[in-house]
C-alpha beads as a LAMMPS data file, in Angstrom:
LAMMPS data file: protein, C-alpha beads

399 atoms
398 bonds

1 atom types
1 bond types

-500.0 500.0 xlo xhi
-500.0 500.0 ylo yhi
-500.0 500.0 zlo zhi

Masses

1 110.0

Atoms # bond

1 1 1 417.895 -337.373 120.952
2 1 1 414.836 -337.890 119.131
3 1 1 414.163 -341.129 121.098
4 1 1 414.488 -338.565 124.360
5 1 1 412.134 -335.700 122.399
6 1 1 409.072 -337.974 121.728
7 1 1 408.870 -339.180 125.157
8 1 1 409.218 -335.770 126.459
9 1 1 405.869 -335.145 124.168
10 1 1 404.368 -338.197 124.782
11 1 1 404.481 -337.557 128.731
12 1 1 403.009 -334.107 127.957
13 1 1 399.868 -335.617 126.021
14 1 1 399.398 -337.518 128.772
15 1 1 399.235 -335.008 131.642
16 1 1 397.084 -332.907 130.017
17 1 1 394.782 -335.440 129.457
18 1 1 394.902 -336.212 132.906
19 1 1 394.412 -332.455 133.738
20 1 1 392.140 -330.879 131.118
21 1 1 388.139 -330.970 132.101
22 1 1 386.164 -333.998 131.522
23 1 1 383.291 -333.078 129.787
24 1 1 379.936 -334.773 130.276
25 1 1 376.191 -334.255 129.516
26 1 1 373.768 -332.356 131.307
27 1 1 371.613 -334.400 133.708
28 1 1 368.239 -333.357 133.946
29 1 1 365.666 -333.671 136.189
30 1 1 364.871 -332.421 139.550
31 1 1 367.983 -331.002 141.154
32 1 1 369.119 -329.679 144.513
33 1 1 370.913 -325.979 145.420
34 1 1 374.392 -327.766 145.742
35 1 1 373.619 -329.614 142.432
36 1 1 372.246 -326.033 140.306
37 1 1 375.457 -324.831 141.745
38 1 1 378.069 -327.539 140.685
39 1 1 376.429 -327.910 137.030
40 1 1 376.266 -324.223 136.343
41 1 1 379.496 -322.863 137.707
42 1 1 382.206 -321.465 135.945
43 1 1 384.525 -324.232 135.211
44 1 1 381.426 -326.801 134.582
45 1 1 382.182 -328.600 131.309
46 1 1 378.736 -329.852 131.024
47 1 1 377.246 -329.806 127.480
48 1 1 373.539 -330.576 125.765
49 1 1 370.142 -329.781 126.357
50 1 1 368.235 -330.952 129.610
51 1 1 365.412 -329.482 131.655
52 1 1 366.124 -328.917 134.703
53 1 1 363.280 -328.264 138.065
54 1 1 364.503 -326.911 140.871
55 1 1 363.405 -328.226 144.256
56 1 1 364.299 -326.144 147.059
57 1 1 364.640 -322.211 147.696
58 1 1 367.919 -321.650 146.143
59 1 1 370.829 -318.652 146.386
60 1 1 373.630 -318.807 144.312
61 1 1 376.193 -315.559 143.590
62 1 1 376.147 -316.630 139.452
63 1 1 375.002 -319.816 137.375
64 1 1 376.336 -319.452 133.605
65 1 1 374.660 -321.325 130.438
66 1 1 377.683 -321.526 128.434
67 1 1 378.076 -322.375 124.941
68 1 1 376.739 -325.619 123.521
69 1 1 373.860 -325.784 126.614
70 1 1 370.184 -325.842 125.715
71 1 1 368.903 -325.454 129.104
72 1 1 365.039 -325.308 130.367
73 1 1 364.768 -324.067 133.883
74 1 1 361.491 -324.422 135.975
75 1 1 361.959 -322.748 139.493
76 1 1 358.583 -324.780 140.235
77 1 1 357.393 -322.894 143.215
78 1 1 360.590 -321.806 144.328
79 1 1 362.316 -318.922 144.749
80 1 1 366.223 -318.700 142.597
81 1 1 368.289 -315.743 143.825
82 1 1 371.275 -315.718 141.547
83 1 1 372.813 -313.405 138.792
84 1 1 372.156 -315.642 135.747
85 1 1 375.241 -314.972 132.516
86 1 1 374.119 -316.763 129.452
87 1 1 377.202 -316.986 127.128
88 1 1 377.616 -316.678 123.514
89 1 1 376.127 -319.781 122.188
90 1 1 374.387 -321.063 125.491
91 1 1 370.219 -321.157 125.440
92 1 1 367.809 -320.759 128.454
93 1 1 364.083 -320.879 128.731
94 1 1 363.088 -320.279 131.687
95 1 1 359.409 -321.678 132.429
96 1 1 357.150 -322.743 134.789
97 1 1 355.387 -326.250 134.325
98 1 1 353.579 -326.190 137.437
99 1 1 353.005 -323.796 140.559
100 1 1 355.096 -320.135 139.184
101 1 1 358.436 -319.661 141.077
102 1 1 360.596 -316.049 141.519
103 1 1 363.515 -315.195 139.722
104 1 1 365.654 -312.763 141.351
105 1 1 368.378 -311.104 140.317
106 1 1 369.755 -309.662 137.376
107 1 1 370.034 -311.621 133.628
108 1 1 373.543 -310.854 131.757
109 1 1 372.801 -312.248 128.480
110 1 1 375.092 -312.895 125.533
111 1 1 373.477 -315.644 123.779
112 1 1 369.704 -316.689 124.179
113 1 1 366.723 -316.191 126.747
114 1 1 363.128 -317.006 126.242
115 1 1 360.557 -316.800 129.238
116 1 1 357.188 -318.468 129.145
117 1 1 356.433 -318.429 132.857
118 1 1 357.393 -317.307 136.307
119 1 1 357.527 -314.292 138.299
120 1 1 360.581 -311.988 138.660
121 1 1 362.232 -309.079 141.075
122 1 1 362.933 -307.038 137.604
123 1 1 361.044 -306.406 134.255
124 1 1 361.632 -309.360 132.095
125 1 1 360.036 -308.304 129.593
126 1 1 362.617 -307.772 126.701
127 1 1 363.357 -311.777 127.311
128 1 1 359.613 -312.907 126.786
129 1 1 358.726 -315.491 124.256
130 1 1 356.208 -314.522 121.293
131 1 1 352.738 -314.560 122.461
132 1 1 353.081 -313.920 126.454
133 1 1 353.026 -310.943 128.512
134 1 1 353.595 -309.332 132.223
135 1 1 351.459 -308.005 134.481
136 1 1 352.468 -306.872 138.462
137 1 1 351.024 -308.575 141.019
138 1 1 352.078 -308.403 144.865
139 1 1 355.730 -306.269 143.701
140 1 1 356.689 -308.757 141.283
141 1 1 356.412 -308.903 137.313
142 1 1 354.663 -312.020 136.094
143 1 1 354.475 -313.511 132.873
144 1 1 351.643 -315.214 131.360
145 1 1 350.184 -315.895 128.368
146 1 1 348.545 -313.090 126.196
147 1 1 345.307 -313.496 125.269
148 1 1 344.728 -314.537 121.846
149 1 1 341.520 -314.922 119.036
150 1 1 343.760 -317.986 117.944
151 1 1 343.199 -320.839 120.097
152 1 1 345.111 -323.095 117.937
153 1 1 348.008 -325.703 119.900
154 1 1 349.976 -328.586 118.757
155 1 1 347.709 -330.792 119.331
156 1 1 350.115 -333.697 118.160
157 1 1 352.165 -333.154 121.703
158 1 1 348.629 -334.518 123.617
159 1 1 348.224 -338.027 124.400
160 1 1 345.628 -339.685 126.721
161 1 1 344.046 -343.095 127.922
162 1 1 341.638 -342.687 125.557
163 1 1 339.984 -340.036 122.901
164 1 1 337.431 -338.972 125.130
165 1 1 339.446 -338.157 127.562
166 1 1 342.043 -336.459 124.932
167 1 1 339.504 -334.406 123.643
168 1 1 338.082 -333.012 126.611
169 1 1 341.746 -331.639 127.367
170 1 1 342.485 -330.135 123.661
171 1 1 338.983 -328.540 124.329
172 1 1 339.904 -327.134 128.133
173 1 1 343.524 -325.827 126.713
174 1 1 341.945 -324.241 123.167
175 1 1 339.346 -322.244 125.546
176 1 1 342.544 -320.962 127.932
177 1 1 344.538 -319.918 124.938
178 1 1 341.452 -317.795 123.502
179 1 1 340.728 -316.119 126.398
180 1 1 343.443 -316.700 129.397
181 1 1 342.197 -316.949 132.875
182 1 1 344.559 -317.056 136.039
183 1 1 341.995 -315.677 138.633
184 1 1 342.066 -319.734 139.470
185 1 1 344.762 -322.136 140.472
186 1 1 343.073 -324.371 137.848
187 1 1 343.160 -321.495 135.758
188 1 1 346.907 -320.972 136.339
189 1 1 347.519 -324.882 136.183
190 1 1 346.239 -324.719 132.673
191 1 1 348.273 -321.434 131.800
192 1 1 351.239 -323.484 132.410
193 1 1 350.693 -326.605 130.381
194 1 1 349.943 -323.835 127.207
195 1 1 353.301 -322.937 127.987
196 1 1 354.617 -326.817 128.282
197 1 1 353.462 -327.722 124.851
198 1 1 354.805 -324.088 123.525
199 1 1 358.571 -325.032 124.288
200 1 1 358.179 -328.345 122.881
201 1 1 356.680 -330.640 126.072
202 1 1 354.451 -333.702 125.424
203 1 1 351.786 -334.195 127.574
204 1 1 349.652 -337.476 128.500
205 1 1 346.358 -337.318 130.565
206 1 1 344.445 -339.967 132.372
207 1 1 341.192 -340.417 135.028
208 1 1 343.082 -341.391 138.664
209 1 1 340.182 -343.286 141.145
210 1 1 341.166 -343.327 144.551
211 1 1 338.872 -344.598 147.311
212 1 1 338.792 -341.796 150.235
213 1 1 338.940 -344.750 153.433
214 1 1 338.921 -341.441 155.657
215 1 1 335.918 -338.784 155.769
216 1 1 336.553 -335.846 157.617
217 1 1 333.516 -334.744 159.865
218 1 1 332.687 -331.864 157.677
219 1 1 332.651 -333.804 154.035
220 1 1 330.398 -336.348 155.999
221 1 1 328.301 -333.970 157.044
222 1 1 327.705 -332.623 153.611
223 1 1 327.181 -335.813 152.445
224 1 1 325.215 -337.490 155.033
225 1 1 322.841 -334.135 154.456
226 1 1 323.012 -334.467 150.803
227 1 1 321.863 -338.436 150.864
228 1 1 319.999 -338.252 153.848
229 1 1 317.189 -341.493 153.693
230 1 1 320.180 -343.645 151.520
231 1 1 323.070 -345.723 152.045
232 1 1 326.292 -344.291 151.819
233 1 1 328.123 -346.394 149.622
234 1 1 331.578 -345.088 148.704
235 1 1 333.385 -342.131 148.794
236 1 1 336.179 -341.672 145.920
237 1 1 338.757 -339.114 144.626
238 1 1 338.360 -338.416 141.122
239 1 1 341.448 -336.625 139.658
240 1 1 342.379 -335.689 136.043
241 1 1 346.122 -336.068 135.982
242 1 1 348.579 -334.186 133.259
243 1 1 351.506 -335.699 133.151
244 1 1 354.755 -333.292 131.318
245 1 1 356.209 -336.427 130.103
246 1 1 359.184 -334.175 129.311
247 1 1 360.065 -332.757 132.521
248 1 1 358.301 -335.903 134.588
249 1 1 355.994 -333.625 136.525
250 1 1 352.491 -334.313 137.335
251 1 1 349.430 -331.879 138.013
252 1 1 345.857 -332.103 138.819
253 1 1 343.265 -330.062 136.877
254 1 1 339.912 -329.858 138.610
255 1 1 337.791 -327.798 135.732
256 1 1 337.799 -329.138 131.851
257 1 1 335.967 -327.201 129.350
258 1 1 334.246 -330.358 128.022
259 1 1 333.129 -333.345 130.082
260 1 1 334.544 -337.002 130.806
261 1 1 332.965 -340.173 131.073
262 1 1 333.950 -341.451 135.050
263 1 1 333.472 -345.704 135.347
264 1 1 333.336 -346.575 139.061
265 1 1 333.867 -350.127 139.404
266 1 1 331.175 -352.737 141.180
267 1 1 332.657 -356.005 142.025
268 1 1 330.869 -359.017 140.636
269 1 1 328.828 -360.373 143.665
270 1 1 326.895 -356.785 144.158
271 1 1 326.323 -355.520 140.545
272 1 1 322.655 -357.545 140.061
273 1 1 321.736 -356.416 143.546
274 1 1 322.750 -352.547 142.863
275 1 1 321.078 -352.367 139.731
276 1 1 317.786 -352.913 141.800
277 1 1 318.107 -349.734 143.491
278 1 1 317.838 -345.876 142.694
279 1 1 321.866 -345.147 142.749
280 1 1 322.917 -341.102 142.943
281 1 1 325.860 -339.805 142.599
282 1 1 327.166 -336.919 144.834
283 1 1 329.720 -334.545 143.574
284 1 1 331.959 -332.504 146.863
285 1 1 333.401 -329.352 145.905
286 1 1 335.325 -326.926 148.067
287 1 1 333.447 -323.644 148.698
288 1 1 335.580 -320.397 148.340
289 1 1 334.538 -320.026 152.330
290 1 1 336.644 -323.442 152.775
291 1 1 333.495 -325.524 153.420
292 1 1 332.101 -328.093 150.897
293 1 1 329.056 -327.821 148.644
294 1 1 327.374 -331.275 147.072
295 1 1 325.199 -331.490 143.822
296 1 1 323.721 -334.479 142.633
297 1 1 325.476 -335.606 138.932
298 1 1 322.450 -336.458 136.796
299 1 1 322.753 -339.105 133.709
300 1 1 323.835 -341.980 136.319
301 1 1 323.764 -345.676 134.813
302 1 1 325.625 -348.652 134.319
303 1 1 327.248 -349.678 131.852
304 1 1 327.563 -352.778 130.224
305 1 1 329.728 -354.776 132.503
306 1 1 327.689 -353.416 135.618
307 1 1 330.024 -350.533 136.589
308 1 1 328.019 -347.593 137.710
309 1 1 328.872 -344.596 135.270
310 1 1 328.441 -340.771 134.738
311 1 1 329.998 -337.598 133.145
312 1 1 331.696 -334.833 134.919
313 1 1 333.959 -331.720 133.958
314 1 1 334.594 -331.400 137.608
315 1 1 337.022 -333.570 139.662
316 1 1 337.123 -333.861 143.465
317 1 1 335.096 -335.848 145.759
318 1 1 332.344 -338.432 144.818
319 1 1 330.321 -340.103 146.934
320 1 1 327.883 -342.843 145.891
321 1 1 324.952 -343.393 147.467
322 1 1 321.868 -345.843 147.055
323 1 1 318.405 -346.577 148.498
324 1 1 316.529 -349.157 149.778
325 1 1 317.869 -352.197 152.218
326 1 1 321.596 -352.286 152.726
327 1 1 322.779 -354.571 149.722
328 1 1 324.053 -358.268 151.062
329 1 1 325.349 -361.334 148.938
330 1 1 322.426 -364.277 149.504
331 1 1 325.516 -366.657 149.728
332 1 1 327.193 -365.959 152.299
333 1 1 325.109 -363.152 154.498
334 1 1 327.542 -360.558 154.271
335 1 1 326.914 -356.497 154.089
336 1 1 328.889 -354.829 152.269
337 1 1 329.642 -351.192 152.174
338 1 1 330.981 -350.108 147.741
339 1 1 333.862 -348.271 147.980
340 1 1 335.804 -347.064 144.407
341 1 1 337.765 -350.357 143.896
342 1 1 335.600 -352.554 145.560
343 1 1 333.717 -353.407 148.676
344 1 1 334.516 -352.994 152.299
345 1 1 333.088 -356.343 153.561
346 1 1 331.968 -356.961 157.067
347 1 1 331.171 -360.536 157.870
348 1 1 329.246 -361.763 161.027
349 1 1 331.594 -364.891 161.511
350 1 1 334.601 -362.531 162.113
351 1 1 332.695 -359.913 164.688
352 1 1 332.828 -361.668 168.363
353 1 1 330.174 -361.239 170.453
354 1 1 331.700 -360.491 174.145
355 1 1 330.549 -362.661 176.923
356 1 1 328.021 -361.158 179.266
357 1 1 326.874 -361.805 182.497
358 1 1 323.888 -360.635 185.252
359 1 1 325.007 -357.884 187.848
360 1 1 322.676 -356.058 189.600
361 1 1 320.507 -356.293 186.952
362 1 1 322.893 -354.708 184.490
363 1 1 324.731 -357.230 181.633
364 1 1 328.005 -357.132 181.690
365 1 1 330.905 -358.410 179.804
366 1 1 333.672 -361.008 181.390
367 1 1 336.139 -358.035 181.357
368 1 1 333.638 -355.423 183.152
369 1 1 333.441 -358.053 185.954
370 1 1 337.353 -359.324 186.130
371 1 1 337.986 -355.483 187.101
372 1 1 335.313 -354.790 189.426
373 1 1 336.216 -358.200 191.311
374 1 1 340.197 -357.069 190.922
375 1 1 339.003 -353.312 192.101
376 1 1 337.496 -355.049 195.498
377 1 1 339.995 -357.527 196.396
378 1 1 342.353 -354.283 196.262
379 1 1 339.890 -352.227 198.753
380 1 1 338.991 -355.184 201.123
381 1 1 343.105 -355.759 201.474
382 1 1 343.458 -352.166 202.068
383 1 1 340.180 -352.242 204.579
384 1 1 341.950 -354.976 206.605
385 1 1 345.762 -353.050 206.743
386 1 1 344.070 -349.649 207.708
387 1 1 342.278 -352.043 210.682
388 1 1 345.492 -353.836 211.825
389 1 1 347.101 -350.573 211.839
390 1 1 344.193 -349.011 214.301
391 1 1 344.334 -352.230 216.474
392 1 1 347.986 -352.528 217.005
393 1 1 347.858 -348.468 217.512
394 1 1 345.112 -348.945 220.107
395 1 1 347.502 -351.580 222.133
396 1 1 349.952 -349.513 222.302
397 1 1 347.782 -346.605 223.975
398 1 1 346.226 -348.657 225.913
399 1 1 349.981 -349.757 227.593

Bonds

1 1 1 2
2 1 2 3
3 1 3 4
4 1 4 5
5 1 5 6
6 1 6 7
7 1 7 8
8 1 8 9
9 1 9 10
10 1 10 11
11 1 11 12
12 1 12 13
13 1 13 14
14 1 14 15
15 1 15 16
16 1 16 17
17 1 17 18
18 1 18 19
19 1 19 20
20 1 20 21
21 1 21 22
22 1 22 23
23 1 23 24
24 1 24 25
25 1 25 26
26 1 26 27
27 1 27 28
28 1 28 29
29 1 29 30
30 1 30 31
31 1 31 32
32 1 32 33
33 1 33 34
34 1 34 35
35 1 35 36
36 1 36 37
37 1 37 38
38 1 38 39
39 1 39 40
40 1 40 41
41 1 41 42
42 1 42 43
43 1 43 44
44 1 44 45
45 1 45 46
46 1 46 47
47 1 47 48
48 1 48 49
49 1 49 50
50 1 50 51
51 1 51 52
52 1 52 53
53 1 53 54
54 1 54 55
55 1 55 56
56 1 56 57
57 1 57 58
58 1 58 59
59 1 59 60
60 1 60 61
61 1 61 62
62 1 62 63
63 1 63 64
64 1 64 65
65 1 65 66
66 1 66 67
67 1 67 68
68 1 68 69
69 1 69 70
70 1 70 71
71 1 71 72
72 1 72 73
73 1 73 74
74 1 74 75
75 1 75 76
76 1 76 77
77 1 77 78
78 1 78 79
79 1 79 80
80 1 80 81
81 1 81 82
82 1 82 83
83 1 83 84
84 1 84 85
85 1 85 86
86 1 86 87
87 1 87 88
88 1 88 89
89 1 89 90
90 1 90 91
91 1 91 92
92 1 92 93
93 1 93 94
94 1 94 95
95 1 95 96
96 1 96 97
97 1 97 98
98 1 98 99
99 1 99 100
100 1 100 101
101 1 101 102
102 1 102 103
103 1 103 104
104 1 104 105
105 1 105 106
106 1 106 107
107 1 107 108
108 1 108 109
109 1 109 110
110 1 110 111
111 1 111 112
112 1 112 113
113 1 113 114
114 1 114 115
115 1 115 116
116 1 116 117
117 1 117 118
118 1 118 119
119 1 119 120
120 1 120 121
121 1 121 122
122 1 122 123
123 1 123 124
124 1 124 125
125 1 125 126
126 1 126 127
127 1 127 128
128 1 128 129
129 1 129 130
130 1 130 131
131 1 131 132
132 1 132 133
133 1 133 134
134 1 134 135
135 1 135 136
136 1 136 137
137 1 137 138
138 1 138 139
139 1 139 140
140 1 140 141
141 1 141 142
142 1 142 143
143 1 143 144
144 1 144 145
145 1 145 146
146 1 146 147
147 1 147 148
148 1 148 149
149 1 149 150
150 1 150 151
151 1 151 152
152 1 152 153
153 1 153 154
154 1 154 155
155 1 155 156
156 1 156 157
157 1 157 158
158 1 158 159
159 1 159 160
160 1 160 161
161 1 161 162
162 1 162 163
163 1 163 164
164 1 164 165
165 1 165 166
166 1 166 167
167 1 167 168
168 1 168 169
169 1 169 170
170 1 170 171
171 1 171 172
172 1 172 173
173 1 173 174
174 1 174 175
175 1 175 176
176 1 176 177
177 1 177 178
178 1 178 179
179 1 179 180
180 1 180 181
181 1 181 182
182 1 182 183
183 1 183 184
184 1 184 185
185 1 185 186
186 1 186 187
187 1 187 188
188 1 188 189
189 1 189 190
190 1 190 191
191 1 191 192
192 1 192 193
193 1 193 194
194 1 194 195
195 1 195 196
196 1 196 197
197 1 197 198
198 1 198 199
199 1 199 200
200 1 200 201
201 1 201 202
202 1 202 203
203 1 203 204
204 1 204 205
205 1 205 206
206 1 206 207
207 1 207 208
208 1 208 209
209 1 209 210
210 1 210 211
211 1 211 212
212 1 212 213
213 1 213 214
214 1 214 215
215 1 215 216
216 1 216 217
217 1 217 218
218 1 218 219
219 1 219 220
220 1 220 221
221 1 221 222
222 1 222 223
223 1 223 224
224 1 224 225
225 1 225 226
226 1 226 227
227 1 227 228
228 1 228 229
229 1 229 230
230 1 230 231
231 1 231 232
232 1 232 233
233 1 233 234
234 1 234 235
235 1 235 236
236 1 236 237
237 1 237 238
238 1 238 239
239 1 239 240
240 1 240 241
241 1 241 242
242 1 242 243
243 1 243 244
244 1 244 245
245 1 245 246
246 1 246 247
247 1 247 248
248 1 248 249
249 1 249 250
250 1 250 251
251 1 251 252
252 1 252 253
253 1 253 254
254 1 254 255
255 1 255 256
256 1 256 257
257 1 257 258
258 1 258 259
259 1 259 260
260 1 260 261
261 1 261 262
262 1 262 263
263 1 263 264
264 1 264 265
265 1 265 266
266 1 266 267
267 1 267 268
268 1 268 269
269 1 269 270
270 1 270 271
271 1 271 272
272 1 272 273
273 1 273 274
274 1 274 275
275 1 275 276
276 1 276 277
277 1 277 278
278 1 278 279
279 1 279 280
280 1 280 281
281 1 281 282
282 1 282 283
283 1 283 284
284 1 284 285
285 1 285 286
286 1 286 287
287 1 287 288
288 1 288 289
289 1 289 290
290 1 290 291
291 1 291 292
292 1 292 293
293 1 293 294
294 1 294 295
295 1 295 296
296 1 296 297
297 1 297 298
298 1 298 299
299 1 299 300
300 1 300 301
301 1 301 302
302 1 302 303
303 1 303 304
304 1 304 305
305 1 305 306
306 1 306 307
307 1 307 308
308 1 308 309
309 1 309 310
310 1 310 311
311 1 311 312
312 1 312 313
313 1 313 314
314 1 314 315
315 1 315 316
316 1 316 317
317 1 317 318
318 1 318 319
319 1 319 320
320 1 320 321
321 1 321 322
322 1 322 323
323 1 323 324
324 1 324 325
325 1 325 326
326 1 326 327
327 1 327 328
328 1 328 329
329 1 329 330
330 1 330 331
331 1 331 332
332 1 332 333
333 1 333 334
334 1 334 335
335 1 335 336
336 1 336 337
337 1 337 338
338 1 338 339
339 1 339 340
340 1 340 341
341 1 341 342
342 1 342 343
343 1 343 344
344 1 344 345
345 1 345 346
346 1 346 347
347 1 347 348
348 1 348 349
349 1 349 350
350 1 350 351
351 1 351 352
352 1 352 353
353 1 353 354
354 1 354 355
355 1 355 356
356 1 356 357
357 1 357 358
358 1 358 359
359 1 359 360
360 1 360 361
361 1 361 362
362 1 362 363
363 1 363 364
364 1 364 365
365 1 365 366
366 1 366 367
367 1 367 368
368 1 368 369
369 1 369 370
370 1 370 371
371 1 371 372
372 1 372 373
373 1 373 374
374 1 374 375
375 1 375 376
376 1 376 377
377 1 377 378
378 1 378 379
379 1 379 380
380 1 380 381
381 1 381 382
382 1 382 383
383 1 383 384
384 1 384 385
385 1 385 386
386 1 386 387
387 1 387 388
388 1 388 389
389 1 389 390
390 1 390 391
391 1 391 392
392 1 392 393
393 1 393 394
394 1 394 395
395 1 395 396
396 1 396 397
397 1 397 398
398 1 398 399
């Protein structure tokens, strides 16, 4: 009988192992409607801390932070209609890293809520974190920081590619906690890395160079009018990236409070010949009209290894421009037109003259003069049908 009993048990231990809820950490990251849904429902097992950014428009009937989650939630743009329950012992900060989403609907809380960021359908305001505020804007409350005579952050959650660089962003996010400004996007931008490094984020900054291969009409014409007498030499992107190394989102700040040291690179064969002539340096900007507007950067040099240099707090277009004959390596004859990573060569050799030829007086290439022969065989054949038709007609009147 006891034999029978512990088997009995034994089979019972193992179907409700089979049966009872796996339990499994919390993935963060960027995650889908269907995935918000599955992770949050309520008979999810999921457990830990994660951040998690939502990437589409999302509506959901409930999502529940139960006990043992630490969960960060950045609607990042988007909109989140759901009724939000945060049980006894669950956490949620709900943030915005980037651009602001909308929270809407109602927040049942039983545990823990702090909101740095975001816009919402109802007053948030007993949720907000120390140190921010709402204000309405368009029918919805949004929360920002408040301003503050301290302009003190952790500046042990900054990193960079180097101290100037470093510095210059410390500087930038010290002047938007002392006196907040989100009339801007930049503005904004910088509102929401305050609020990164306030829940704990690291961030790391760095210079991004990209060479602009395609000028539209207008930013040429602003720049052709801007250098007018030099030769355009490059046009280039110049972006200062922070990275939330946290939550693995990127943005793009276009206004520092203190300026950075920009190194455009000159490849080898040019730098001797480019030091020869007056280089400027032409910053784009966008106008609040939509249009451009360029100004000249002043302080322009090179530096020791022959890249051209200069400091900017701005970051958009640059275009660099130079006087004098259009630079050419003695070696091999070629021109050569800068651009930000190198040179866009154009050599003689690989440019094929076409083949020309007399006609009427006008030259001609081989091809011009293969159609216009092809175009006349084609009319003389259909000059001889139309008059084989009209003789074989006339016979037959003629009868």
């Amino acid at each position: 009988m006891k034999k029978k009993l512990s088997v009995f048990i034994l089979a019972l231990f193992t179907a409700a192992s089979v049966f009872a809820p796996s339990v499994s950490a919390i993935s963060g990251g960027s995650v889908n409607c269907d995935k918000l849904k599955t992770t949050f429902s309520a008979d999810s097992s999921e457990s830990g801390g994660a951040t998690i950014t939502l990437s589409e428009n999302c509506k959901i009937d409930n999502i529940y932070i139960k006990n043992g989650q630490n969960i960060t939630l950045d609607t990042s743009g988007h909109t989140l209609e759901a009724k939000i329950t945060i049980e006894s012992g669950g956490k949620l900060t709900i943030a915005s890293f980037n651009t602001p989403g909308t929270i809407s609907g109602p927040i049942d809380n039983h545990g823990s809520v702090s909101i740095t960021g975001g816009k919402f359908t109802s007053d948030p305001s007993k949720y907000l974190a120390d140190g921010y505020t709402t204000s309405v804007a368009g029918g919805l409350y949004v929360v920002s920081a408040k301003k503050n005579s301290s302009s003190t952050i952790d500046t042990s959650k900054i990193s960079a590619s180097n101290e100037n660089i470093k510095n210059a962003l410390i500087k930038t996010l010290e002047a938007q906690a002392k006196n907040p400004d989100t009339s801007t996007e930049n503005g904004r931008t910088l509102d929401q890395l305050l609020n990164a490094i306030k829940v704990g984020h690291n961030l790391s900054a760095a210079l991004n160079v990209a060479s602009v291969t395609e000028v539209s009409s207008a930013l040429q014409s602003v720049i052709l009018e801007k250098t007018a007498g030099m030769n355009l030499g490059s046009v280039s992107n110049v972006n200062f990236v922070v990275t939330d190394t946290t939550s693995s989102s990127s943005v793009n700040l276009t206004k520092l409070a203190a300026p950075v040291k920009v190194t455009l690179g000159v490849p080898e064969a040019y730098k001797a010949a480019l030091r020869e002539h007056g280089v400027e340096i032409i910053h784009v900007g966008s106008t609040d009209s939509g249009g451009y507007e360029a100004n000249a950067i002043s302080g322009v040099s090179f530096d020791n290894a022959g890249n051209i240099t200069f400091e900017t707090s701005e970051f958009s277009a640059f275009a660099m421009a130079y006087d004098g004959e259009p630079i050419t390596a003695a070696a091999s004859g070629e021109t050569a037109t800068p651009a930000a990573s190198g040179y866009i060569e154009e050599t003689p050799e690989d440019v094929v003259a076409p083949d020309t030829a007399g006609f009427l007086g006008i030259d001609l290439t081989v091809y011009n003069l293969l159609m216009i022969i092809g175009i006349s065989l084609v009319v003389i054949a259909f000059i001889a049908y139309a008059t084989k038709r009209a003789y074989i007609r006339s016979k037959i009147s003629w009868k």
